[in-house]
MARGU-836822 format. One record per residue (C-alpha): x, z negated, y; residue in three letters. Coordinates in pm, whole numbers, plus 32768, in hexadecimal, padded with zeros to 4 digits. Each point is the difference from the previous one (the first is absolute). Layout:
// MARGU-836822
XZYALA ...
END
This chain:
// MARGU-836822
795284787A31UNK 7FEE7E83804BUNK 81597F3E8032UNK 801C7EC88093UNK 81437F9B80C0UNK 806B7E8F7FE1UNK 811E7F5680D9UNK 80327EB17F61UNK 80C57EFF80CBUNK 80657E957FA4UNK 7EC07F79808DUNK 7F3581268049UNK 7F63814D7F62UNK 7F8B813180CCUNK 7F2B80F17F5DUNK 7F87817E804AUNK 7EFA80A47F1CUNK 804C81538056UNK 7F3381617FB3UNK 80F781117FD7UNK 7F3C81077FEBUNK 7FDF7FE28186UNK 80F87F0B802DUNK 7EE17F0D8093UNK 80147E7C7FE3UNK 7EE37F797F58UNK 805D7EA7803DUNK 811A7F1C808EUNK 80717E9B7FB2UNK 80C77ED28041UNK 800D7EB77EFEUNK 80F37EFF80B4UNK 80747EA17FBFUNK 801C80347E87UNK 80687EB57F49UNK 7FCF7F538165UNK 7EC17F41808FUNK 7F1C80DC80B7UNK 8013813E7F32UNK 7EF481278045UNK 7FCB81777FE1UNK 7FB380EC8135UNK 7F7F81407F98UNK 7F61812180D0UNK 7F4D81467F1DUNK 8002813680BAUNK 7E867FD58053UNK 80527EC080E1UNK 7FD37EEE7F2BUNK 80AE7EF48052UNK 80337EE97F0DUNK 80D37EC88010UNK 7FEE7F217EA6UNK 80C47EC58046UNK 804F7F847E98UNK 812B7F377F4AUNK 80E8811D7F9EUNK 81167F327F4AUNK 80EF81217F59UNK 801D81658028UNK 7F2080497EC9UNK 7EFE7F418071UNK 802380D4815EUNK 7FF681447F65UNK 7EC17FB47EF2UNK 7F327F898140UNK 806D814C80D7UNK 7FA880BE7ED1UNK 7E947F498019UNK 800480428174UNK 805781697FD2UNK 7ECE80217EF5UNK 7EF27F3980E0UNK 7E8B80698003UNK 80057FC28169UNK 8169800F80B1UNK 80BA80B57EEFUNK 80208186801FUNK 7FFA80407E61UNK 7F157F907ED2UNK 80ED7FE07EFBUNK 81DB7FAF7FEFUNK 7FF7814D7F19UNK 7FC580B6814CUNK 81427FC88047UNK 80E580F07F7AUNK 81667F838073UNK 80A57ED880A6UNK 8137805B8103UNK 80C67ED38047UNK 80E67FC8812BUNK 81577F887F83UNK 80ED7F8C813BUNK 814D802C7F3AUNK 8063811B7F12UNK 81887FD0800DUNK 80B681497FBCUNK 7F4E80157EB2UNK 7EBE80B5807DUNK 80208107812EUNK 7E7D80577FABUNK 7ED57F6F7F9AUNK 7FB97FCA7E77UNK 7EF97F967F0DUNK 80017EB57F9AUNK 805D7FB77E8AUNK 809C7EA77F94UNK 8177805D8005UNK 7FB48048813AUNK 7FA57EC3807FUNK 811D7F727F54UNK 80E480E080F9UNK 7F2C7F5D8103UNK 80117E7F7FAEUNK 81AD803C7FEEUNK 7FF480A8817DUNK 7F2F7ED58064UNK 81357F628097UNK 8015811A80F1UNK 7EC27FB9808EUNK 7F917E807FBCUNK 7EF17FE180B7UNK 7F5981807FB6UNK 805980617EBEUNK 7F8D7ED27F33UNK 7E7B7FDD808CUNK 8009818F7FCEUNK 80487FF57E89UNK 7EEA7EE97FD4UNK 7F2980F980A1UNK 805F81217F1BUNK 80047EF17EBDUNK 7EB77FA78065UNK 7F2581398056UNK 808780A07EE3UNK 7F8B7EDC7F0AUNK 7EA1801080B3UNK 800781B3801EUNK 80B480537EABUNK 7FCA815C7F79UNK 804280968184UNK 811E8083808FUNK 80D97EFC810AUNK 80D4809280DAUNK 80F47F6780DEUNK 8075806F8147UNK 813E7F8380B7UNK 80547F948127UNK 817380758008UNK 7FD081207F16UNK 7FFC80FB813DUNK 813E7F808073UNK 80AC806A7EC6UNK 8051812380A7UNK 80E47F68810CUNK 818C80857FB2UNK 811A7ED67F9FUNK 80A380258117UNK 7EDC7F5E80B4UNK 7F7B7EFD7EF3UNK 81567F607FD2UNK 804E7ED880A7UNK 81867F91807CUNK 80497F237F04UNK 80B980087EC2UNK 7F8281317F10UNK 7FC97F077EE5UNK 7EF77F4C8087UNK 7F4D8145800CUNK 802280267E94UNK 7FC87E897F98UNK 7EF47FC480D5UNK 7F91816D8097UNK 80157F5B8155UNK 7FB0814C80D7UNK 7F01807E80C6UNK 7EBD80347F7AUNK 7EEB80388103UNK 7E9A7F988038UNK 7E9580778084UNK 806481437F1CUNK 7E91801B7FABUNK 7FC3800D8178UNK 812E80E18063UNK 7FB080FE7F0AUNK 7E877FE08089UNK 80288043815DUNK 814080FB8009UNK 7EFE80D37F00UNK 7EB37FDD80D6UNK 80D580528139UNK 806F81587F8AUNK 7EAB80207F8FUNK 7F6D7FC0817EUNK 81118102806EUNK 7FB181137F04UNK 815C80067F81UNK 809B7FB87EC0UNK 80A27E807FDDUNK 813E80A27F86UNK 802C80CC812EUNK 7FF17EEB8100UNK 81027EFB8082UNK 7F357EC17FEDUNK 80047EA8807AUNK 7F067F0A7FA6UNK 7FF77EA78096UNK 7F187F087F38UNK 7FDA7EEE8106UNK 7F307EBE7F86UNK 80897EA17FBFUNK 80D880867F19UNK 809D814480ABUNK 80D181347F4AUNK 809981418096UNK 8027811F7F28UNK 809E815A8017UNK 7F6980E87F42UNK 80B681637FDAUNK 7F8E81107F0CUNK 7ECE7F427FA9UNK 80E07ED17F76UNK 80A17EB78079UNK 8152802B8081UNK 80137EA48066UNK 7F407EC9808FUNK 80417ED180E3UNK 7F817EE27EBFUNK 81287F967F07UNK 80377F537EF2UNK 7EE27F3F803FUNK 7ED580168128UNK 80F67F5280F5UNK 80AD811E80B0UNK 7FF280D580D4UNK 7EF97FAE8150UNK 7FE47EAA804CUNK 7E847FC57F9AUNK 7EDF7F0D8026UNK 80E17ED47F62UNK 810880BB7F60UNK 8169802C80A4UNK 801781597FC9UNK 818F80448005UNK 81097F00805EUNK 81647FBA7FD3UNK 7FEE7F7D7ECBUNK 81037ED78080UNK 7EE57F858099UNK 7F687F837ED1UNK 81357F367F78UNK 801B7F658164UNK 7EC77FC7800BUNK 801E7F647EAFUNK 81157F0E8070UNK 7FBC7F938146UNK 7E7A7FBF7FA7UNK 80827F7A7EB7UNK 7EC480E37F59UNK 7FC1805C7E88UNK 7FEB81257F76UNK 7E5D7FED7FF9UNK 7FFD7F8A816DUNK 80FE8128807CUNK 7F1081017F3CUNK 7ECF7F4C8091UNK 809F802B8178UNK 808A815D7FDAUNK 7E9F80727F65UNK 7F087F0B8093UNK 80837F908132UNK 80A780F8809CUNK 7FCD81898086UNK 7EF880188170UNK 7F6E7E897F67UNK 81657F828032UNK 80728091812FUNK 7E897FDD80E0UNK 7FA17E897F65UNK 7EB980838014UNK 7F8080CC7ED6UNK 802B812F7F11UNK 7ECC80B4805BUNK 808481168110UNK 7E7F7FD5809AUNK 80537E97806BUNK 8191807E8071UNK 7F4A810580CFUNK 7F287F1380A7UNK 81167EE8802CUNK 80CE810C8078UNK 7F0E80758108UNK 7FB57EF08097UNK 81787FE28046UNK 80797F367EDFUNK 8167804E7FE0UNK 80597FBE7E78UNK 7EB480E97FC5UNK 808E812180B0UNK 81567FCF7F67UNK 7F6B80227E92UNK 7F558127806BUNK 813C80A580C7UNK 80D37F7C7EB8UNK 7EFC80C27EFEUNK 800D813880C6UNK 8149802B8056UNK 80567FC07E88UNK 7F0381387F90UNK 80AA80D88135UNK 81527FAF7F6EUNK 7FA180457E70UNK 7F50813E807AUNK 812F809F809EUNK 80BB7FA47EF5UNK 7F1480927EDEUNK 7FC981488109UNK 819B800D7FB0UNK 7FF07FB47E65UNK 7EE98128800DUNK 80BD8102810EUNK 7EE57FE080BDUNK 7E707FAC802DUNK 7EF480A38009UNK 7EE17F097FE9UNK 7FF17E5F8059UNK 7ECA7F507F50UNK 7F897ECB8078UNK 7F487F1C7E93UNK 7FB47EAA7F89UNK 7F2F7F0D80E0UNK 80D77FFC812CUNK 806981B47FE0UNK 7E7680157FFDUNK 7F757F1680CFUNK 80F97F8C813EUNK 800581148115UNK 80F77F21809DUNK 80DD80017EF9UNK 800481717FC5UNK 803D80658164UNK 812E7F148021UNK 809B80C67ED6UNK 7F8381458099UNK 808F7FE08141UNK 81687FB97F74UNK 7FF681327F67UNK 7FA980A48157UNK 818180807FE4UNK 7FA480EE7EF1UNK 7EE180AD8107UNK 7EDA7F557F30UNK 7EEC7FDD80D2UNK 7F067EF07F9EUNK 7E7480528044UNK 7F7E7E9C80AEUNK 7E9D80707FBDUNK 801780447E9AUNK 80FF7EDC7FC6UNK 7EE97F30806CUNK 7F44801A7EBAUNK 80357F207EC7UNK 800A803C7E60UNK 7FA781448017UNK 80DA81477F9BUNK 804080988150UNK 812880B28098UNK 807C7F0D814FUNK 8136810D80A4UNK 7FC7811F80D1UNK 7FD381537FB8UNK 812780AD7FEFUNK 80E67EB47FE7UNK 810580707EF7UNK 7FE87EC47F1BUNK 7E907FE67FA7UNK 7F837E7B8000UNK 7EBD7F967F18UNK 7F5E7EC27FA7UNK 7F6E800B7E99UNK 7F6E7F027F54UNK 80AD7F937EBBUNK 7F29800E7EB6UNK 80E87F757F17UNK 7EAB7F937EECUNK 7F8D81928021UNK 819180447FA7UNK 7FE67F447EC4UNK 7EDB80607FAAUNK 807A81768027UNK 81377FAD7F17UNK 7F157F557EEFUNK 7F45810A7FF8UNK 8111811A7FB9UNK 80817F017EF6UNK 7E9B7FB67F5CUNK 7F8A814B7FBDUNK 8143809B7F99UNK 
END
């Protein structure tokens, strides 16, 4: 069965044509710049063909009917004909409280969709355009989309609520909602696989570590609670993100910079997080570098980041009543040995013994503690396209 995974953003679409009998990737692709000078198309097919079409891509429709033509080409395309395709899976960032699962696609339920749009601005409206669009160019197949927050549906109230009056809760459902659920519910599953055990019998935290970073406990194979909020802005302090703060901050911030509402959203989700506090950059490569060749601010991001996973570690170990495995995801969890070890060795408390050699690898599934160390600690490589894919497929050929 042939599905192909889209993640539409407000100026980008990624694509995966995916085989499901094997769960193979036939081909992989990028259109960026939509509705902005310079558009193009990178696509790879699973035979190596690279092909980069640089071509005025003004809306989203326009996008998708040229991706469909890349898909289907003689030369760089991995099918003959769109009928090939069998189902579309769409990543949707924000499903609210209304969907704790994924769900086919039918027009009330985009409606639901377009009204939780003010939860997540920026996401949720290029994401219905997406869904809108591929389902006016695909009719007759089934759509299925997959949320973002749906595996944090799980978490208990008395660790979504917030502090603040109960009404707002029920005017505005102002709680915690959780993100990278996709990837969470990914890696806790693949790790139990690696260990031969069942995800429901294991004590697992996951930490999805890229520019945008998420720590999730996940006890009897569900999530029982996560560092994001109410929006992508909590928890870690990330590439340009704050992360948590006192939330007087912001109204201090507000008066004493005399800053509007857009320009104190642009600083706490722009400016801020290891870009803020080094000066230097959000990539954790060039913080790494900075850092070793003694620049101060560099290593003070990096001490900031780690200590911040240490700290939401022991305090998920405590909401679980215990751990049994740390997993390491997400471009940094994968890629930075640095990184990784930092965490590991705060941990050292809990007799976890960290395996330099193996630690030394990068995006591969491997197991980085000692034999014998009584929390187990993994890398795994998130697959968050072969997730939706997975879901679509259970929906499609029910």
């Amino acid at each position: 069965m042939l599905i192909l995974v889209v993640n539409c953003g407000s100026s980008s679409i990624k694509y995966k044509l995916m085989d499901m009998e094997q769960e193979t990737v036939l081909l992989s692709g990028l259109a960026e710049r939509i509705g902005i000078a310079g558009s193009r198309i990178k696509q790879e097919s699973q035979a190596g063909k690279e092909l980069v079409l640089e071509q005025d891509l003004p809306n989203h429709k326009v996008a998708l009917e040229t991706i469909l033509k890349c898909i289907t080409d003689q030369t760089y395309g991995a099918i003959s004909d769109i009928s090939m395709i069998k189902a579309v899976g769409h990543r949707v960032v924000h499903g609210g409280e209304e969907f704790n699962k994924s769900v086919l696609i039918n027009d009330e339920l985009i409606k639901v969709l377009e009204e939780l749009s003010d939860l997540a601005p920026l996401h949720n409206p290029p994401n219905v355009v997406g869904i809108k669009t591929c389902r006016e160019i695909l009719p007759g197949i089934p759509h299925v989309a997959v949320f973002d927050t749906a595996f944090h549906q799980s978490i208990p109230k008395h660790a979504f609520m917030y502090g603040i009056p109960y009404q707002y809760y029920e005017k505005y459902k102002i709680r915690k909602y959780g993100f990278h659920g996709t990837s969470h519910k990914y890696v806790s599953g693949r790790a139990a696989e690696i260990l031969g055990k069942s995800v429901e019998e294991l004590k697992i935290i996951v930490c999805h570590l890229g520019n945008g970073s998420s720590i999730t406990a996940v006890g009897n194979g569900v999530s029982v609670d996560t560092t994001m909020g109410f929006t992508p802005l909590a928890g870690l302090p990330m590439g340009t993100r704050t992360g948590d703060i006192d939330p007087a901050i912001v109204t201090f911030l507000m008066e004493k910079e005399n800053l509007s509402i857009d320009e104190t959203n642009n600083l706490l989700n722009k400016q801020s997080g290891v870009l803020g506090i080094s000066g230097i950059s959000s990539d954790f490569r060039d913080l790494e570098d900075a850092a070793n060749q003694g620049n101060e601010r560099a290593e003070l991001a990096l001490s900031m980041f780690a200590y911040s996973i240490n700290k939401w570690i022991g305090a998920f170990t405590a909401a679980l009543g215990g751990l049994d495995v740390v997993v390491f995801t997400g471009g940094i969890g994968e890629n930075s040995k640095d990184m990784r070890a930092r965490v590991l060795k705060g941990l050292a408390y809990t007799g976890l013994e960290i395996d330099e050699e193996k630690n030394n690898s990068r995006g591969k599934e491997v197991i980085i503690s000692k034999p014998g160390s009584p929390i187990t600690a993994m890398v795994v490589p998130t697959n968050e396209e072969l997730m939706i894919a997975r879901e679509t497929k259970v929906l499609a050929t029910r």
